[in-house]
PyMOL Python script that loads the backbone (N, CA, C, O; Angstrom):
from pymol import cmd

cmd.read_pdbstr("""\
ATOM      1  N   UNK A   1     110.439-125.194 -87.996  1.00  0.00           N
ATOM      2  CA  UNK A   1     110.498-124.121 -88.974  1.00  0.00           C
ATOM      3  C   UNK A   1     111.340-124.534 -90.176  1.00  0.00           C
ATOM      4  O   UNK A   1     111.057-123.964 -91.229  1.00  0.00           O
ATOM      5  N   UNK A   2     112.589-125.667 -90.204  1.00  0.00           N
ATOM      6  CA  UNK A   2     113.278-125.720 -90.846  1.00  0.00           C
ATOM      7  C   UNK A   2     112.801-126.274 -91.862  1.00  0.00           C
ATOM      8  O   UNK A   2     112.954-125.894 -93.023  1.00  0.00           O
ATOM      9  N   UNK A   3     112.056-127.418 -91.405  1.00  0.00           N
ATOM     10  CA  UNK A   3     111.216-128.300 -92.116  1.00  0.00           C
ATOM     11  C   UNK A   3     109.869-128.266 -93.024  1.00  0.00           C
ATOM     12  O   UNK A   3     109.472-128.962 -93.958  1.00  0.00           O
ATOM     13  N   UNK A   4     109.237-126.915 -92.191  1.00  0.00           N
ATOM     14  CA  UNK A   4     108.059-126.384 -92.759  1.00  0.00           C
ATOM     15  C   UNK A   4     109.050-125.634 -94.291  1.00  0.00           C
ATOM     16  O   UNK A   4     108.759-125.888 -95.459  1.00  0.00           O
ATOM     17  N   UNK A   5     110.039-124.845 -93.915  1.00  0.00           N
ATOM     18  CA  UNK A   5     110.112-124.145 -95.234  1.00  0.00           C
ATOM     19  C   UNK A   5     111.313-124.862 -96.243  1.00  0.00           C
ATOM     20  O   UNK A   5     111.800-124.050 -97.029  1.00  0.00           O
ATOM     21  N   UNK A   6     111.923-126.415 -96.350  1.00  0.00           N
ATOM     22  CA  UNK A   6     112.558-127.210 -96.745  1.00  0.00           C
ATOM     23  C   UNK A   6     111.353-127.965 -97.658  1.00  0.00           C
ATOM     24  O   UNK A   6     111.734-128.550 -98.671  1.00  0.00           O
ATOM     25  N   UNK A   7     109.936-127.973 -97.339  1.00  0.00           N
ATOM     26  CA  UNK A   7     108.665-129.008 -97.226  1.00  0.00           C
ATOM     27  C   UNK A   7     108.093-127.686 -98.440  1.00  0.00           C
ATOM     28  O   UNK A   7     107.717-128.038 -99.558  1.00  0.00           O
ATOM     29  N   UNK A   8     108.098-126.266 -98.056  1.00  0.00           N
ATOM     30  CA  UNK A   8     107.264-125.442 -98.852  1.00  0.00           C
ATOM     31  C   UNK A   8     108.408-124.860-100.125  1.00  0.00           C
ATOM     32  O   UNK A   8     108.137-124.686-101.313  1.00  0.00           O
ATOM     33  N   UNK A   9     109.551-124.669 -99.531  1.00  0.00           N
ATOM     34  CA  UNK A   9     110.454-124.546-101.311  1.00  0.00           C
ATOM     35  C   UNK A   9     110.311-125.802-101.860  1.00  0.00           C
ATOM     36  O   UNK A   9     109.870-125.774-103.009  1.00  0.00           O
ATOM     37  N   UNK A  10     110.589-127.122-101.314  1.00  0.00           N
ATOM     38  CA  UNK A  10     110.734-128.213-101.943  1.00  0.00           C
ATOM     39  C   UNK A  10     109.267-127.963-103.406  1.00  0.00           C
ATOM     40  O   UNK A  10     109.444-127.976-104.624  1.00  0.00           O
ATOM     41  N   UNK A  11     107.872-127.753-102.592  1.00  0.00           N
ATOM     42  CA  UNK A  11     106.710-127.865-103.540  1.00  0.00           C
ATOM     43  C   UNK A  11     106.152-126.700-104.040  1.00  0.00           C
ATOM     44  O   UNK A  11     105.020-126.711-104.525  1.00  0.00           O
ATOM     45  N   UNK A  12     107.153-125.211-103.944  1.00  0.00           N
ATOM     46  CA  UNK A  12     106.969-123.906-105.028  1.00  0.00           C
ATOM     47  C   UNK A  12     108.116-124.584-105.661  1.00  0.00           C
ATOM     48  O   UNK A  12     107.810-125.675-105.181  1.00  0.00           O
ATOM     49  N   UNK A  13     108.884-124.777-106.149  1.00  0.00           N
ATOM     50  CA  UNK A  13     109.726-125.519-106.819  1.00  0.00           C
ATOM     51  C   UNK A  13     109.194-126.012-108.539  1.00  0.00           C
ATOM     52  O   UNK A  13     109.316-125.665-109.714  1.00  0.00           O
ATOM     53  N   UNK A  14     108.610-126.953-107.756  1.00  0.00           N
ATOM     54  CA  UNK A  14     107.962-128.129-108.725  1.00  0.00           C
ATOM     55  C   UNK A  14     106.846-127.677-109.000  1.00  0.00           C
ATOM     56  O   UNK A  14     106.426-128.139-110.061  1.00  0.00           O
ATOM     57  N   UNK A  15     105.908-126.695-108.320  1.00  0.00           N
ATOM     58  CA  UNK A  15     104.996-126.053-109.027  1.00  0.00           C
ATOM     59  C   UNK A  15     105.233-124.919-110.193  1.00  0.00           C
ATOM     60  O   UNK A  15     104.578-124.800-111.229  1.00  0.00           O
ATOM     61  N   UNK A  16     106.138-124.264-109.836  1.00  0.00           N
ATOM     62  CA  UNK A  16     107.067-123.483-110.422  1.00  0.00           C
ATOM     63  C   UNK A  16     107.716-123.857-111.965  1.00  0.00           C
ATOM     64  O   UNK A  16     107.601-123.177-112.984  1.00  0.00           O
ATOM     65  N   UNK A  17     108.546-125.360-111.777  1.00  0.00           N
ATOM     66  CA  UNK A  17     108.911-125.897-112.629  1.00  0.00           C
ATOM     67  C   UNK A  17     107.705-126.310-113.987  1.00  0.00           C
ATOM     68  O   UNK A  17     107.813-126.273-115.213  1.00  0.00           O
ATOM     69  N   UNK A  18     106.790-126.623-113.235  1.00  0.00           N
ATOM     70  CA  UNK A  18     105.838-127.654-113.924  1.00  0.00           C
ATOM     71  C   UNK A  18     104.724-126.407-114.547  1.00  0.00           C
ATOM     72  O   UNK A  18     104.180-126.533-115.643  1.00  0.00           O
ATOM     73  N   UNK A  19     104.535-125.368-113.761  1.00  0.00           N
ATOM     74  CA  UNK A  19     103.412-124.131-114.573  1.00  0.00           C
ATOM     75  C   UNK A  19     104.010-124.198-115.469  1.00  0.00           C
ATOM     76  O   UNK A  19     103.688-124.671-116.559  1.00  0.00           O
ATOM     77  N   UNK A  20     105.148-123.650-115.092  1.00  0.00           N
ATOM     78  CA  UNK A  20     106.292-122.938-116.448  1.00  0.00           C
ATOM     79  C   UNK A  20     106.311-123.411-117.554  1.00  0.00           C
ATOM     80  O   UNK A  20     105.886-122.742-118.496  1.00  0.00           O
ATOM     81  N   UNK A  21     106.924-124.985-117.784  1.00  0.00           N
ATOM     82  CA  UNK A  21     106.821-126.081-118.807  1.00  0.00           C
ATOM     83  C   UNK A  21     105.387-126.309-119.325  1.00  0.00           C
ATOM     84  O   UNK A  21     105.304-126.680-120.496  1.00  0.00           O
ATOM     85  N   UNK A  22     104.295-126.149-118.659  1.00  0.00           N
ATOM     86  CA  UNK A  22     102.864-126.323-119.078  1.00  0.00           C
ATOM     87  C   UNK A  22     102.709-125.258-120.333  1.00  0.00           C
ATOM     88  O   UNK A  22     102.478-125.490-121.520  1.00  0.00           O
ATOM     89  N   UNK A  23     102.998-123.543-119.385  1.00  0.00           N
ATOM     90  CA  UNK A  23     102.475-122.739-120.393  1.00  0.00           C
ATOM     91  C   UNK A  23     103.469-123.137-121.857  1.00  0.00           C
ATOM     92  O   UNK A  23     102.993-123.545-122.916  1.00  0.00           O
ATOM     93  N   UNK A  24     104.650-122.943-121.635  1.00  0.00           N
ATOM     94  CA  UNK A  24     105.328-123.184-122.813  1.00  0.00           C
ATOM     95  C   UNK A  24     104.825-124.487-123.761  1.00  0.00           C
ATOM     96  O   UNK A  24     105.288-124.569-124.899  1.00  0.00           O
ATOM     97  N   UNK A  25     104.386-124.956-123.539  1.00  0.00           N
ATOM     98  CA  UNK A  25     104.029-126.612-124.264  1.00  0.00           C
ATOM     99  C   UNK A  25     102.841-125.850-124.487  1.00  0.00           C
ATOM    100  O   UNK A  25     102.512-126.117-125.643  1.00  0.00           O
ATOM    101  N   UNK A  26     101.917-124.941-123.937  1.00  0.00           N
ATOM    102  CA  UNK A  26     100.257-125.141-124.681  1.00  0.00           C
ATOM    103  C   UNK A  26     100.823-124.279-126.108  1.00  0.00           C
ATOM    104  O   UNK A  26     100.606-124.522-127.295  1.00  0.00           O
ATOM    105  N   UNK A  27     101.753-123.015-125.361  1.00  0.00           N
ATOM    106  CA  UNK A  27     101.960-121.864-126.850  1.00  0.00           C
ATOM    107  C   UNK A  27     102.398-123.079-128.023  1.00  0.00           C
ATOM    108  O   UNK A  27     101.656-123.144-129.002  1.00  0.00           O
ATOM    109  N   UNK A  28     103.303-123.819-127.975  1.00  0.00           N
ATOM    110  CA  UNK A  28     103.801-124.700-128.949  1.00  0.00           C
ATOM    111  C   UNK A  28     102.706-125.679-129.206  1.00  0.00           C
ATOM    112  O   UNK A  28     102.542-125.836-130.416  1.00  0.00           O
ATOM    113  N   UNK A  29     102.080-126.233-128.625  1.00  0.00           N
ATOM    114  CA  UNK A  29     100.444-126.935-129.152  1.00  0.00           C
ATOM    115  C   UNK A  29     100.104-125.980-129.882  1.00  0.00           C
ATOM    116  O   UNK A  29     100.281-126.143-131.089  1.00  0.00           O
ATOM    117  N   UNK A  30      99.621-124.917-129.500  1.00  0.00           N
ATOM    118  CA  UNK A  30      98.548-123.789-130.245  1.00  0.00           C
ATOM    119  C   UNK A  30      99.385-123.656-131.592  1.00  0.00           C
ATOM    120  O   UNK A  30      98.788-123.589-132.667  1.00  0.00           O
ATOM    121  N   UNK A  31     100.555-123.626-131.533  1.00  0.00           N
ATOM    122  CA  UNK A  31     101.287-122.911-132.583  1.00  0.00           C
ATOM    123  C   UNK A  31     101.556-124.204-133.777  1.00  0.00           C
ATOM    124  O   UNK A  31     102.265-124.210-134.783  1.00  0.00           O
ATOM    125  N   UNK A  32     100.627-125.304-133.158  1.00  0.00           N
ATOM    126  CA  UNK A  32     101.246-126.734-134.129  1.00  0.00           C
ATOM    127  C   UNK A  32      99.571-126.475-135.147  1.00  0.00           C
ATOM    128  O   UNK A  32      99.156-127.326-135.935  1.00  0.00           O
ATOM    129  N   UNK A  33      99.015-125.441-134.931  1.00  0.00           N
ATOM    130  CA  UNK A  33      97.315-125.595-136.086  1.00  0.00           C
ATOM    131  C   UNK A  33      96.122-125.687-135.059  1.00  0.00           C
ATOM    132  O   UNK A  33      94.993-125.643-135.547  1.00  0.00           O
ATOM    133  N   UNK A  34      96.252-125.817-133.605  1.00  0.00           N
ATOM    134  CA  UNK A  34      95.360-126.485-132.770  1.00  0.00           C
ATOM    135  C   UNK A  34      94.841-125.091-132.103  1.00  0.00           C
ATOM    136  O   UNK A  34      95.550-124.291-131.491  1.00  0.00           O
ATOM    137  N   UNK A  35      93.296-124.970-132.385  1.00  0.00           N
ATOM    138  CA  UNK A  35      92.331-124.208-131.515  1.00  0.00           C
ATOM    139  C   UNK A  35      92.679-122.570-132.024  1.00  0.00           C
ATOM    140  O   UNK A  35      92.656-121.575-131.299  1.00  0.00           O
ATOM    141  N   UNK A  36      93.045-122.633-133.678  1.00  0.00           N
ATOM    142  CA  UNK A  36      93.146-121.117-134.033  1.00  0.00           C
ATOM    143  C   UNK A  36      94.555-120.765-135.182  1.00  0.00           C
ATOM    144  O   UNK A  36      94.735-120.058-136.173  1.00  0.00           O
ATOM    145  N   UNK A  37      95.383-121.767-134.316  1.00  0.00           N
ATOM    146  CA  UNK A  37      96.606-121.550-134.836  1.00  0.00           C
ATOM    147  C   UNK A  37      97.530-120.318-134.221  1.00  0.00           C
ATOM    148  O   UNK A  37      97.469-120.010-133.030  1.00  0.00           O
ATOM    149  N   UNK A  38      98.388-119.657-135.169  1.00  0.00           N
ATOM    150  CA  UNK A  38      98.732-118.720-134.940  1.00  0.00           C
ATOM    151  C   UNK A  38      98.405-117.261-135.207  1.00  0.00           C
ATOM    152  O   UNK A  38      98.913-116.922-136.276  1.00  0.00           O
ATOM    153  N   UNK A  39      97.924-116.551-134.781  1.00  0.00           N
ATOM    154  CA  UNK A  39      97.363-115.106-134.898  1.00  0.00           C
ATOM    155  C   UNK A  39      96.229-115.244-133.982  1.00  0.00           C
ATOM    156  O   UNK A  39      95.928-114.407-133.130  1.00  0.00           O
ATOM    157  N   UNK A  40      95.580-116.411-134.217  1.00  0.00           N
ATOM    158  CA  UNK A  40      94.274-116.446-133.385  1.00  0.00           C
ATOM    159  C   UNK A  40      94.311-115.762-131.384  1.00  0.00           C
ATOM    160  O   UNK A  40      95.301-115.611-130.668  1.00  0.00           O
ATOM    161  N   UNK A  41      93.079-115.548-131.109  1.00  0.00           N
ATOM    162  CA  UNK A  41      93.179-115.077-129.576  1.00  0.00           C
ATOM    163  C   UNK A  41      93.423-116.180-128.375  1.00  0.00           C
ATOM    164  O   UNK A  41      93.796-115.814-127.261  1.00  0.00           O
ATOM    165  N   UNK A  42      93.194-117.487-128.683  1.00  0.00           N
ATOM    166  CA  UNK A  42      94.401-118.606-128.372  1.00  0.00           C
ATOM    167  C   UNK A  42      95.603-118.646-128.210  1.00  0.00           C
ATOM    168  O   UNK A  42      96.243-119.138-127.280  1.00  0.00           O
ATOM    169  N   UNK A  43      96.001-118.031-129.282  1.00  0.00           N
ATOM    170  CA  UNK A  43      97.423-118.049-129.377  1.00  0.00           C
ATOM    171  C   UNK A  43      98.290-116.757-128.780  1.00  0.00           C
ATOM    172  O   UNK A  43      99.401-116.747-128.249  1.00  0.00           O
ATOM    173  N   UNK A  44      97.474-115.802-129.032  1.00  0.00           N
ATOM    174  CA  UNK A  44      98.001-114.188-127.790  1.00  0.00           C
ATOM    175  C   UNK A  44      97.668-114.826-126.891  1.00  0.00           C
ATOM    176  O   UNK A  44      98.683-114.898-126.199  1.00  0.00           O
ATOM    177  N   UNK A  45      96.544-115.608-126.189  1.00  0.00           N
ATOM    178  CA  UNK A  45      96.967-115.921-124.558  1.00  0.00           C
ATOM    179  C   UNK A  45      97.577-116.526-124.137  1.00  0.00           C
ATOM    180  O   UNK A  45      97.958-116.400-122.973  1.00  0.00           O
ATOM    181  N   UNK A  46      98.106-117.922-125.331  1.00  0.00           N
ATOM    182  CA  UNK A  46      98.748-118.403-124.872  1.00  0.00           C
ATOM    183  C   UNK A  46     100.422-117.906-124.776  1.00  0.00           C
ATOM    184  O   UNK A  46     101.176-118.507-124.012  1.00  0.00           O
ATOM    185  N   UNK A  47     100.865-116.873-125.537  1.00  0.00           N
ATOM    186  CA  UNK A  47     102.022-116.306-125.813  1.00  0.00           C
ATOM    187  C   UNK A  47     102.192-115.053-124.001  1.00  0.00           C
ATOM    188  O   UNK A  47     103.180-114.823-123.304  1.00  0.00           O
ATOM    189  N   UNK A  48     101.041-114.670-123.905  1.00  0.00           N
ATOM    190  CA  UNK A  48     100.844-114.004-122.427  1.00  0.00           C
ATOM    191  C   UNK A  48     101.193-114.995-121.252  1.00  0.00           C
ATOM    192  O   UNK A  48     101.591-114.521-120.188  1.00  0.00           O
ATOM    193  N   UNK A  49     101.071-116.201-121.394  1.00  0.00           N
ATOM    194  CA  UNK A  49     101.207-117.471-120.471  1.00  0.00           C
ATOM    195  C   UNK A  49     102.454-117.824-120.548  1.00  0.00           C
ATOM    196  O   UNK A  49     102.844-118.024-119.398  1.00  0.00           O
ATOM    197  N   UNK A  50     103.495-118.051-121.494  1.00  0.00           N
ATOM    198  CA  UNK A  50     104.404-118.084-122.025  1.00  0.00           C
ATOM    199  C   UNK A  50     105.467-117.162-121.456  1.00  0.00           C
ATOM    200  O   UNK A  50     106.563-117.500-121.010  1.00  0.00           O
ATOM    201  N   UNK A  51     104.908-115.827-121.556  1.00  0.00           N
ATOM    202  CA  UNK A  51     106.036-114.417-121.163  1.00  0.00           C
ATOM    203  C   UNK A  51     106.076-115.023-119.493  1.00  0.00           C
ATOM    204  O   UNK A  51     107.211-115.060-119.018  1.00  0.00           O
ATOM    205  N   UNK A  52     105.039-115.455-118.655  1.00  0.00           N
ATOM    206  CA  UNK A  52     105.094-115.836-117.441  1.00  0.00           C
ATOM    207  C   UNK A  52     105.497-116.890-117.205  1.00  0.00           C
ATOM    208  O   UNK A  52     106.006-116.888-116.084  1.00  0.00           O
ATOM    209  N   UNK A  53     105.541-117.711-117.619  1.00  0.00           N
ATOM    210  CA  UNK A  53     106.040-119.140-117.920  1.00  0.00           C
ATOM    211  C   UNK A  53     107.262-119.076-117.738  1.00  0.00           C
ATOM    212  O   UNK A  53     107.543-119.314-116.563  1.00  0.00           O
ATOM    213  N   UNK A  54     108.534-118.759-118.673  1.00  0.00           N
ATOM    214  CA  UNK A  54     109.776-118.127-118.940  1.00  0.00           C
ATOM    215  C   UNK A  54     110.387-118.118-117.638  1.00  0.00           C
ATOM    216  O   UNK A  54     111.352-118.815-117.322  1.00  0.00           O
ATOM    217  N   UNK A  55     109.554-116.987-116.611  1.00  0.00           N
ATOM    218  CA  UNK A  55     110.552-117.070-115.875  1.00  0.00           C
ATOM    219  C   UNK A  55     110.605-118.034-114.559  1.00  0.00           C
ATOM    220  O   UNK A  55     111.459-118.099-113.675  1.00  0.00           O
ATOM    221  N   UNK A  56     109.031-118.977-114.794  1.00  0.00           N
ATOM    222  CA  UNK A  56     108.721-119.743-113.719  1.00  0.00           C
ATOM    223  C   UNK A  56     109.960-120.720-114.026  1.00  0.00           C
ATOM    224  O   UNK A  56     110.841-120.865-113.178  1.00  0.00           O
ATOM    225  N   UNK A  57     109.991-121.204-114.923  1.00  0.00           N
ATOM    226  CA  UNK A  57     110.881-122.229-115.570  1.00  0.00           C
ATOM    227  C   UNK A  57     112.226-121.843-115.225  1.00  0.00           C
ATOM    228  O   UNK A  57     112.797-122.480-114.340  1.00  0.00           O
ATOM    229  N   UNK A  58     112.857-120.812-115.848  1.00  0.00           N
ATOM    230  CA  UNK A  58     114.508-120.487-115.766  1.00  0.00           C
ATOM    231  C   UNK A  58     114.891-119.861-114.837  1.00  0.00           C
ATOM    232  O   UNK A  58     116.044-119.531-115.113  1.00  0.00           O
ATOM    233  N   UNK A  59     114.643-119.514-113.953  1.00  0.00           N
ATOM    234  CA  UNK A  59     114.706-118.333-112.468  1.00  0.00           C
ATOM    235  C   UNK A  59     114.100-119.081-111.486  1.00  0.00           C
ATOM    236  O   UNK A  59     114.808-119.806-110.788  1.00  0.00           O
ATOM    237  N   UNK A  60     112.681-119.022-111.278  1.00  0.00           N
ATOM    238  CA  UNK A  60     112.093-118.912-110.081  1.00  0.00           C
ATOM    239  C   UNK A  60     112.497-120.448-109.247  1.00  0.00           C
ATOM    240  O   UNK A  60     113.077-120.713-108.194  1.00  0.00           O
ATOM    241  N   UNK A  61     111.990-121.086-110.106  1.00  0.00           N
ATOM    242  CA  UNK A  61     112.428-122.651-109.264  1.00  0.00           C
ATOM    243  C   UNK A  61     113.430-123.295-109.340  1.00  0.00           C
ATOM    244  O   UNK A  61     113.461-124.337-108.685  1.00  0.00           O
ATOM    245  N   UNK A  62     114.683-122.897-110.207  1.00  0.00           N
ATOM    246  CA  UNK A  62     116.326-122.867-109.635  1.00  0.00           C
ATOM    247  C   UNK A  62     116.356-122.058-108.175  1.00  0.00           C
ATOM    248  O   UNK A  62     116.835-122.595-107.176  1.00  0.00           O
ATOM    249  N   UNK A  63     115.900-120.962-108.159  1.00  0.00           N
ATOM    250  CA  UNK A  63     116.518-120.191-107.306  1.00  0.00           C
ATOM    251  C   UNK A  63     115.795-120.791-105.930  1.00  0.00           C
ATOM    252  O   UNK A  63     116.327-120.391-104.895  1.00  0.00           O
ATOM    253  N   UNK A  64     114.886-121.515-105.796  1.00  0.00           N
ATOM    254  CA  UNK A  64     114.292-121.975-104.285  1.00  0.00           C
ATOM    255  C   UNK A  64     115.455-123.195-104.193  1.00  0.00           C
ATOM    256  O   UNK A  64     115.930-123.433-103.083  1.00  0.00           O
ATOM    257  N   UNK A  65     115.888-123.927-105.307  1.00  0.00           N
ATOM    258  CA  UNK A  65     116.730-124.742-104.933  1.00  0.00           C
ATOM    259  C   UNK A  65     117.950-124.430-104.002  1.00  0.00           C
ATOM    260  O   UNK A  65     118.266-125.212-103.105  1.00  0.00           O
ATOM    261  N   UNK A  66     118.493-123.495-104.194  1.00  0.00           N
ATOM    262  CA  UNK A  66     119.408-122.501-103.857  1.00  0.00           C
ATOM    263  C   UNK A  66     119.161-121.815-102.268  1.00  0.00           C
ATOM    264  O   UNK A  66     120.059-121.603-101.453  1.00  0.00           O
ATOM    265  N   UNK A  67     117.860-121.568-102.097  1.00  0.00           N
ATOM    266  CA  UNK A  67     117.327-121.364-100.623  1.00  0.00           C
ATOM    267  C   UNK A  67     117.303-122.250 -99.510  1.00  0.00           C
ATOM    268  O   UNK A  67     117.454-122.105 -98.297  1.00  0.00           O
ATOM    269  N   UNK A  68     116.966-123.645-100.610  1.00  0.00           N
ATOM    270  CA  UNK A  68     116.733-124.823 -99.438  1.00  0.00           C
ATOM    271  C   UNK A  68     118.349-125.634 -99.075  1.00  0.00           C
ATOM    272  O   UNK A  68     118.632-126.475 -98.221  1.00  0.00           O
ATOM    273  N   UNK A  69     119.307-124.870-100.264  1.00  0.00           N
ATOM    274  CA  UNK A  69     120.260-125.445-100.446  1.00  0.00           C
ATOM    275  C   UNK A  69     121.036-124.587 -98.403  1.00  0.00           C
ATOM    276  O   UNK A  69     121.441-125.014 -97.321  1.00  0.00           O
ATOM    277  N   UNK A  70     120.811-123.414 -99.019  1.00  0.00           N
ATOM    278  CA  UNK A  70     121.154-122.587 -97.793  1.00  0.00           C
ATOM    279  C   UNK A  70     120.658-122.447 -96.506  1.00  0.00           C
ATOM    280  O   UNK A  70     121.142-121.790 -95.584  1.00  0.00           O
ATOM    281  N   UNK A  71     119.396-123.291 -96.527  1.00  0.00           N
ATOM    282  CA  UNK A  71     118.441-123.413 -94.954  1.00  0.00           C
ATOM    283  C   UNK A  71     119.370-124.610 -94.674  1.00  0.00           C
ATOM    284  O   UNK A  71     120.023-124.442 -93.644  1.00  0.00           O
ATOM    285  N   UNK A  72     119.619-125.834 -95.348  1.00  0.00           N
ATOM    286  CA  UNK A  72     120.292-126.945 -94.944  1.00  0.00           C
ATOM    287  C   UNK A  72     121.719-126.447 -93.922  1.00  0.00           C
ATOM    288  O   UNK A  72     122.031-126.681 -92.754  1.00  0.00           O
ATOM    289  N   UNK A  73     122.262-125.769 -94.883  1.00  0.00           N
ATOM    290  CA  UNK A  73     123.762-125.652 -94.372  1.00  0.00           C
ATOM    291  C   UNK A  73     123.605-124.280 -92.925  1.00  0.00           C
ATOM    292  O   UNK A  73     124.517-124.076 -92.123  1.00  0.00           O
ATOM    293  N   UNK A  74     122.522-123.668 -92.917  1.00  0.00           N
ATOM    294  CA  UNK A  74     122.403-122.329 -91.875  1.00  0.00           C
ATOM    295  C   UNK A  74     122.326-123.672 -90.617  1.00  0.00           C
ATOM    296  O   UNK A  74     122.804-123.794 -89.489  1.00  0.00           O
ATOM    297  N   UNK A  75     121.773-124.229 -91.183  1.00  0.00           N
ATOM    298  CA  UNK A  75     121.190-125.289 -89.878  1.00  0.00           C
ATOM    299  C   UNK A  75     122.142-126.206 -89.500  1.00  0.00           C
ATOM    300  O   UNK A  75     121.812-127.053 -88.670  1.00  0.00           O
ATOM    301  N   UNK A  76     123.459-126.204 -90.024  1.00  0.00           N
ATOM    302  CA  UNK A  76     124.414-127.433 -89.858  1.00  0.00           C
ATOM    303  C   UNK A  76     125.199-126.674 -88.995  1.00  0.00           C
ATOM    304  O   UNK A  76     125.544-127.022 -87.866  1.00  0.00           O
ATOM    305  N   UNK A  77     125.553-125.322 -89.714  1.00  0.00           N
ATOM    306  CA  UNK A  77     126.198-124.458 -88.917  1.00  0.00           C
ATOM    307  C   UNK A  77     125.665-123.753 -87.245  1.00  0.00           C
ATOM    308  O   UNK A  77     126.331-123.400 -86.272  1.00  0.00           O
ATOM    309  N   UNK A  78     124.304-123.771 -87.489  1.00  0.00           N
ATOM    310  CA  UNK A  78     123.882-123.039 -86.210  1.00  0.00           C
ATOM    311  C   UNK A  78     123.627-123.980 -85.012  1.00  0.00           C
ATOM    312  O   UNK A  78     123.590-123.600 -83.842  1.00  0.00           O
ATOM    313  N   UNK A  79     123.449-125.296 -85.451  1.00  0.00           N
ATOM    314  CA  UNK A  79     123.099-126.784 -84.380  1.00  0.00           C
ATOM    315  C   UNK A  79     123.750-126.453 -83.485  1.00  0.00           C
ATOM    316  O   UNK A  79     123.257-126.815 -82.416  1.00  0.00           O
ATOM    317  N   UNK A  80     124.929-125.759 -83.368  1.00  0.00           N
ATOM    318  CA  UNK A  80     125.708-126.223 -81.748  1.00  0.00           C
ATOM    319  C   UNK A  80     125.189-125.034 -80.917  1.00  0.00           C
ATOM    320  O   UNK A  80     125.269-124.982 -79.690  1.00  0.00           O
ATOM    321  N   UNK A  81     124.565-123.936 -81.827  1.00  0.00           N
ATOM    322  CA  UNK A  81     124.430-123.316 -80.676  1.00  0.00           C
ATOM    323  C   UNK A  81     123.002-123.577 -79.764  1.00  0.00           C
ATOM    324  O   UNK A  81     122.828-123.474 -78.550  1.00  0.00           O
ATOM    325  N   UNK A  82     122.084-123.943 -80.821  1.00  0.00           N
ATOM    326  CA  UNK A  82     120.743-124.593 -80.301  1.00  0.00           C
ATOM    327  C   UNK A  82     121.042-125.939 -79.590  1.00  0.00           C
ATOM    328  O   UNK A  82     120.039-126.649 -79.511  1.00  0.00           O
ATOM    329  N   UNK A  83     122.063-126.419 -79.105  1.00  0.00           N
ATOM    330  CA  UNK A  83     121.996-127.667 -78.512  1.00  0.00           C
ATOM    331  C   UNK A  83     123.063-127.746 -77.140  1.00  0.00           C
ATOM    332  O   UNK A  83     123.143-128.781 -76.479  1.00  0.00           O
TER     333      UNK A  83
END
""", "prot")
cmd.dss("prot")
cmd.show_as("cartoon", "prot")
cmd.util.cbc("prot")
cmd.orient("prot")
């Protein structure tokens, strides 16, 4: 169990990290003249991708770090009694 969810924060993490940084990089593509520019309906979706993005990036996949940080140490602490 420890391993399954050390194995599944480890890769919401980095999926997490990496959506996040995606959407933000297309709004700033779109917003460089590319596929409409700015005002265009490109650019509202990509600004909708963006509002979600935000928090994949600054919140969500710090905070699994922080989970796996705490499955490690539950498990250092609880070993003696499982053994």
């Amino acid at each position: 169990m420890l391993m399954f969810a050390t194995v599944s924060g480890i890769l919401m993490a980095l999926f997490l990290n990496t959506a996040g940084g995606a959407w933000d990089n297309a709004k700033k593509y779109i917003e460089t003249g590319v596929l409409g520019g700015k005002g265009s309906d490109s650019h509202k979706a990509a600004i909708t991708g963006d509002t979600v993005g935000d928090p994949f990036k600054d919140t969500a996949g710090p905070s699994l770090h922080v989970l796996i940080k705490m499955l490690a140490t539950i498990t250092l602490v609880m070993a003696p009694v499982f053994l």
